[in-house]
N, C-alpha and C positions, 0 to 999 in steps of 0.2 A: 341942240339938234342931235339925233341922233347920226353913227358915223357906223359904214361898213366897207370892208376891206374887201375886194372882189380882185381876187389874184387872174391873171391870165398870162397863159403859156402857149406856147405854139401849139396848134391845132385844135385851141377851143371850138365849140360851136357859135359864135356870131349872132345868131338867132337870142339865144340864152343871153348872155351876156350881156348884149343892147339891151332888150328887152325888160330886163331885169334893171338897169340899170335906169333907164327911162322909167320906168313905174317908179320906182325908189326915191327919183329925184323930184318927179312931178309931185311925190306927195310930201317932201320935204325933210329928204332921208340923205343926210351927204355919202356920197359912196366915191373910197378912192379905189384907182386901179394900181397893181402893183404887177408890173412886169418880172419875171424872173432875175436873179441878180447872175449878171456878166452878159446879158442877152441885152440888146435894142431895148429901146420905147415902144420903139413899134412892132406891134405882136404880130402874127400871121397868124389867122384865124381858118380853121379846117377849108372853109369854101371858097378862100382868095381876099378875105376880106382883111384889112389890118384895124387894128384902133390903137392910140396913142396911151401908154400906160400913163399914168401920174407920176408914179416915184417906183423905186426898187425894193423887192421885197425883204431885200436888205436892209431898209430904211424904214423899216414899220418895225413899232411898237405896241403889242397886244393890248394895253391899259388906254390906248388911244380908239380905240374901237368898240363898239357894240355888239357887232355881228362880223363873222368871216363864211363868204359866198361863192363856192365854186360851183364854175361852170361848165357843162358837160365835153364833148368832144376826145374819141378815146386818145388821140394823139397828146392832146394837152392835158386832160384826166391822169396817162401815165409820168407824164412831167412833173404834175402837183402831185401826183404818188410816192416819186422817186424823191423829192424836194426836199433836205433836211430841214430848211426855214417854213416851210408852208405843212409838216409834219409837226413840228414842235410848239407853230402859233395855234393847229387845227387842237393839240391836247392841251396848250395853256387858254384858251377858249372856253373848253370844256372845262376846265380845272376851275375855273373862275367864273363858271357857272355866267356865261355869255353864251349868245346864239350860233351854234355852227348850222351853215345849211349846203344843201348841195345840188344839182338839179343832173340829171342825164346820168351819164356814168361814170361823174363825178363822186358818186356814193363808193364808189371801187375808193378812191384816196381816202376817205371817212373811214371805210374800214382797215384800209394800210395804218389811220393813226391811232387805231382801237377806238373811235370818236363814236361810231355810228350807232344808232337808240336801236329796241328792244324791233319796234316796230318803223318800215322804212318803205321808202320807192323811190323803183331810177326805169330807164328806159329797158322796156323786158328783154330785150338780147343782150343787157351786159348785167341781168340779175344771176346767169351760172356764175359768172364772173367774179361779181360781188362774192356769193356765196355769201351768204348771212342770212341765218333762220329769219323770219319775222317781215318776210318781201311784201308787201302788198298790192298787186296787180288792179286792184281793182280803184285803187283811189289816185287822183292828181296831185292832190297834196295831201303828205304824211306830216305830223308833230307829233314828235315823243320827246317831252318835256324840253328840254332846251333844244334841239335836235330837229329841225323842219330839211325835208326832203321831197321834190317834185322828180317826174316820170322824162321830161323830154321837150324840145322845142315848141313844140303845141300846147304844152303848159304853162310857159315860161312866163306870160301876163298873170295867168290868175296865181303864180306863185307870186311874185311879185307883191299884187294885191295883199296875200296872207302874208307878205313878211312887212309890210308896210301898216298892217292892223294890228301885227305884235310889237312892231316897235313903234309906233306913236298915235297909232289907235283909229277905233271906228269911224270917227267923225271923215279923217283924213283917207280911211279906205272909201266912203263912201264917196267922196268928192271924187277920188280921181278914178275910180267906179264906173261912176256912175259919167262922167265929163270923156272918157275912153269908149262908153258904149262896151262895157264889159257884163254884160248882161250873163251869158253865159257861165261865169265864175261863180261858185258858190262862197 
């Protein structure tokens, strides 16, 4: 089964996160949470919202994973920026030629690890931010070879869907697809 790492920090967006995390599972995608190390299990999420980590991000091992998933929220965005553990797995990741992805303005930490592809999207008021030639405003979902990036809460299904048909395929996007009523997702 595949296995992805979805860190969260205070101030994620909630939206994302769930979201994300619900598609991945319904199509047969294990995803742990890693709370930041020396903070709670339980995260506080930008809207009031908490969710219970799994383990500490102290307690991950990149060879254990497939993909690492961060999610947007600029509060929590600059946690997993500042993060020397969640910097080092974002470029042993990429080093080992595994999936990094990032959805919101989460793309600001991808580029704090040097991680982020030629070609990218986050949500358009934290693209000055970003600063990284190759923004694409026009699409929901970016992949630039191992490197998958979506714009914002409002995308946060059909990114889902696309990280769920790269890591174990069409059949499985189409099931939970088309069983969500995701019509709109291309």
């Amino acid at each position: 089964m595949a296995l992805v790492l979805l860190p969260l920090a205070q101030g994620f967006e909630e939206v994302e996160a769930v979201s994300l995390i619900d598609v991945l599972r319904r199509g047969g995608v294990g995803v742990r949470v890693a709370h930041m190390d020396g903070e709670s299990d339980m995260v506080l999420g930008a809207n009031g919202i908490t969710i219970k980590a799994d383990t500490s991000i102290a307690n991950v091992i990149s060879d254990d994973f497939d993909m690492i998933l961060l999610p947007g929220g600029w509060e929590g965005t600059y946690i997993l920026a500042d993060n020397e553990i969640v910097q080092q797995l974002l470029k042993e990741f990429k080093s080992k030629e595994k999936v990094v992805g990032s959805i919101c303005a989460a793309a600001y930490a991808l580029k704090r690890a040097d991680v982020l592809g030629d070609e990218y999207t986050c949500y358009p008021a934290a693209a000055d931010e970003v600063d990284h030639k190759g923004y694409r405003e026009d699409k929901m979902v970016v992949t630039d070879g191992n490197i998958m990036t979506s714009r914002g809460p409002g995308t946060a299904l059909c990114f889902g869907l696309e990280i769920l048909k790269r890591l174990v395929g069409e059949e499985s996007y189409k099931a939970v697809k088309e069983g969500m009523l995701l019509d709109f997702c291309e």
